[in-house]
C-alpha positions in Angstrom: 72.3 48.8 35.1 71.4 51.2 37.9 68.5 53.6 38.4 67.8 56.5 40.7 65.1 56.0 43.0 62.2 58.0 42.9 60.5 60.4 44.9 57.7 57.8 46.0 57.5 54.0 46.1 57.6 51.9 43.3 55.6 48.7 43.2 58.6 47.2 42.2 56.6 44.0 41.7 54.6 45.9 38.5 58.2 47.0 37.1 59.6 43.0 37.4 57.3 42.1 35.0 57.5 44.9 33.0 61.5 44.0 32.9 61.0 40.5 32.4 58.6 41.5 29.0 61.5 43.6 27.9 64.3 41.6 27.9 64.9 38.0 28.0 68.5 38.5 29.5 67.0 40.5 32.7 67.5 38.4 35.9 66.6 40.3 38.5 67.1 43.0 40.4 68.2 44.3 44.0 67.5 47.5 46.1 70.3 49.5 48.1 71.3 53.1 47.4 69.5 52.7 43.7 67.5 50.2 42.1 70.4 47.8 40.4 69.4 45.2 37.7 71.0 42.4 36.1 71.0 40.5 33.4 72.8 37.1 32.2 75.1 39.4 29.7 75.1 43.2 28.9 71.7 44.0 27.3 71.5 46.2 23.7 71.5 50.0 24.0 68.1 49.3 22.8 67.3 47.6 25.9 68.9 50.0 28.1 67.2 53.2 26.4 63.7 51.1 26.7 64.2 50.4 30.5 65.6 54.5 30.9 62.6 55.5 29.1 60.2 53.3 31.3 61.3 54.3 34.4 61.5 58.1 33.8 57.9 58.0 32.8 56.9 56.4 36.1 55.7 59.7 38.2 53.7 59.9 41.1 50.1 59.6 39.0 51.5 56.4 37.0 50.3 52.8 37.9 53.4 51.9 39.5 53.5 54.3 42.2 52.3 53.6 45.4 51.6 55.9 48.2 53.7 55.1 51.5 52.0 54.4 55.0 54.5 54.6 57.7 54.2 51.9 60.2 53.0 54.4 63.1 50.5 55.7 60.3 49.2 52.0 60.1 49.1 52.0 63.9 46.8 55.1 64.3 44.7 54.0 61.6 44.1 50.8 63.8 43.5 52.7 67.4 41.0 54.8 65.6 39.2 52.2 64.0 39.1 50.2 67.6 37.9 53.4 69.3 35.6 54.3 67.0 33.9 50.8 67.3 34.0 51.1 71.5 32.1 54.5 71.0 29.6 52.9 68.7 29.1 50.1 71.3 28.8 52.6 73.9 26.5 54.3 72.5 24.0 51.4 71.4 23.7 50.7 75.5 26.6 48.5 76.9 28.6 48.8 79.4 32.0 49.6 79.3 33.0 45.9 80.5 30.7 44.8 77.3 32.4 46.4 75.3 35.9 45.3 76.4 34.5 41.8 76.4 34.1 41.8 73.2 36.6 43.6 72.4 39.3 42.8 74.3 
């Protein structure tokens, strides 16, 4: 069974679970072009509208979505942070060696 992504991340992890409350054939999943799962043999209709319905009330405000960081977002987060503490060391009276000392 395959399912469009979305237009934000999925804390896939959340959605596992969900799945493995669901249905006792679900086995898994993997994550290409669409989110594909599997199960041991074809699940009910039942099954399959339950898992549609799931997923298409999963929007950007639901527990399941998570907000994405980019890598170079995580990396300018970190520079800031670092700089921010040199200026607060600066400012309490060391030196700029001090401060690099410490903080390397």
């Amino acid at each position: 069974m395959k399912l469009e992504w979305k237009e934000f991340n999925v804390n896939l992890q959340m959605f596992e679970t969900w799945m493995k409350a669901a249905s006792d054939l679900y086995v898994g999943n993997s994550a290409d072009t669409a989110l594909t799962l599997w199960f041991s043999e074809e699940p009910s209709e039942e099954v399959k509208d339950a898992v549609e319905i799931k997923w298409d009330e999963i929007d950007e405000m639901s527990e399941e979505a998570e907000t994405y960081v980019s890598a170079q977002d995580v990396l300018d987060a970190q520079v800031a942070k670092k700089a921010s503490g040199k200026a607060k060391l600066l400012a309490l009276g060391l030196t700029q060696d001090e401060v690099d000392a410490l903080l390397g």
